[in-house]
N, C-alpha and C positions, 0 to 999 in steps of 0.2 A: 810368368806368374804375376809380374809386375801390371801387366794388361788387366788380369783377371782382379785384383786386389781396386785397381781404379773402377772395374766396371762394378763391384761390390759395394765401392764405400758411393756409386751412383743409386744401386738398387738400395742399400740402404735407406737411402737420404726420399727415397720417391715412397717408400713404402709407409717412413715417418710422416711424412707429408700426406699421404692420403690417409694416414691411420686417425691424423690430426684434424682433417677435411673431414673426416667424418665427425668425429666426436664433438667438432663443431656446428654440425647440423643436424647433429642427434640434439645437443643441448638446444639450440635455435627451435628444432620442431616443437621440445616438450614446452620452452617457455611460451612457443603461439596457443602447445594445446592449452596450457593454464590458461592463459590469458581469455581466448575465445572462450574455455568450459566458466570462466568467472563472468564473462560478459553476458553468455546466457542464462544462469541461474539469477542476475541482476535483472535481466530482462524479465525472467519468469516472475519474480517475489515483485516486478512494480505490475505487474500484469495481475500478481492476486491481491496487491495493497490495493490499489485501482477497482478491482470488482467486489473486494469488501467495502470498499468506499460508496462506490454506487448502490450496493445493495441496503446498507446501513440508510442510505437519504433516501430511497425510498420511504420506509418507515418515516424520516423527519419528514419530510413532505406531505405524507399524511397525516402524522400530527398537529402541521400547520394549518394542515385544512382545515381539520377537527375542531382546531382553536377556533379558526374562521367562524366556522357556522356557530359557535358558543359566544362569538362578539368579543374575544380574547387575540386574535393576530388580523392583518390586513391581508391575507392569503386571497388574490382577486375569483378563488372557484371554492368555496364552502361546501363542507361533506359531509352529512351527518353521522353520528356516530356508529348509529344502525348500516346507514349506506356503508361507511370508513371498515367497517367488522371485519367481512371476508377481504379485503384488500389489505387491511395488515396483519390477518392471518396467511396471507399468499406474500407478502413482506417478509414476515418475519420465517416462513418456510426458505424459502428465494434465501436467507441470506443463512443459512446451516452451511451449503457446501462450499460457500468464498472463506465462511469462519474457518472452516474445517483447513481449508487449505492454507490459510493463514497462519495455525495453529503447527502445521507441518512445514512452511517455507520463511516468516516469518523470523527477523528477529527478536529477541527478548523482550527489550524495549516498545518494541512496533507492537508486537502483541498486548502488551502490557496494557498501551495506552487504548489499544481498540477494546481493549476489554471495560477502561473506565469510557470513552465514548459508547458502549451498547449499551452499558448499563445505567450511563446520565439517558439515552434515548430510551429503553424502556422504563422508568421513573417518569418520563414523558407522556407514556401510553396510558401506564398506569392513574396518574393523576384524571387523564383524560377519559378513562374509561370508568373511574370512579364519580368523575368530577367532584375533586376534591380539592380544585384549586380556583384562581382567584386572576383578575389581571396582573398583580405584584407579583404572585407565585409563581404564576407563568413566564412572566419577562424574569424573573430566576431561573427557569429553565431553560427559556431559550438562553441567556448570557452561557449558564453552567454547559448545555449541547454545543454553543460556536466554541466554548473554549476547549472546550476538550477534543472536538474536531480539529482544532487549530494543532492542538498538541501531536495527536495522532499523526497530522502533516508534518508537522516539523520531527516528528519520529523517523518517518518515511524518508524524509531528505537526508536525512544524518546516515539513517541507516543505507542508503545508498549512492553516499557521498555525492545528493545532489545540492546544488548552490540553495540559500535561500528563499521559498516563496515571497508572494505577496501578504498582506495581514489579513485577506481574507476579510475584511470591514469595508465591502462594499455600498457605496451608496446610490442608492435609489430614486429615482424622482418621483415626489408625493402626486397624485394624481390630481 
């Protein structure tokens, strides 16, 4: 009997042991799954702050234009506003499904501020489409669009705990 009791307190000891081997790589799988399922939903939400991004400057770009050919920005390809029409109609279509998805992946903040940059860039189009501004008015709205762009970056960073950008205050060489 004495045989059998030492080869029990063996089986014992191997079965604790693999009960523990496991439950230690049951925990290890679920922390990789977290980990991996957080790294791709981070990758996703910079993939649609990125394509609201790009969609959004389309629009500035054309506004630039717009300025251009009205003798209001140094934009070096001027566009008239007639020309600029269905381009920021196809603009402002182009950026409905990055909004949308924005609005669905986004955080709070991130949204918040895209929402004050679309709307300092449409006050943009508007002025422009009205022309009901001025060269003072307009260098107010470009400062009002870089800074709110800038915000919206520095949204994006926080909210995906990336380091600090640059200030985005590029300088240019005058021609």
């Amino acid at each position: 009997m004495s045989a059998f009791i030492q080869q029990l307190q063996a089986l014992i000891g191997v079965v604790v042991g693999a009960i523990g081997s496991y439950l230690a790589i049951a925990r290890g799988d679920q922390a990789r799954f977290r980990r991996e399922q957080t790294a791709r939903w981070q990758e996703r939400r910079l993939a649609v702050y990125a394509d609201y991004a790009r969609s959004l400057k389309q629009t500035v770009t054309l506004t630039y234009r717009i300025a251009a050919h009205l003798g209001h920005d140094p934009h070096p390809h001027p566009l008239s506003p007639e020309e600029a029409a269905p381009h920021l109609a196809a603009a402002s279509d182009a950026r409905d499904s990055p909004g949308e998805a924005l609005l669905m992946l986004g955080g709070p903040e991130v949204v918040e501020k895209a929402r004050e940059w679309v709307v300092t860039v449409m006050d943009m189009e508007r002025s422009l489409r009205d022309r009901s501004h001025t060269p003072e008015t307009w260098s107010a709205m470009l400062a009002r669009q870089r800074a709110a762009r800038h915000a919206y970056y520095a949204a994006v960073r926080r909210d995906l705990a990336l380091p600090p950008g640059h200030a985005e205050d590029w300088s240019l060489p005058t021609p």
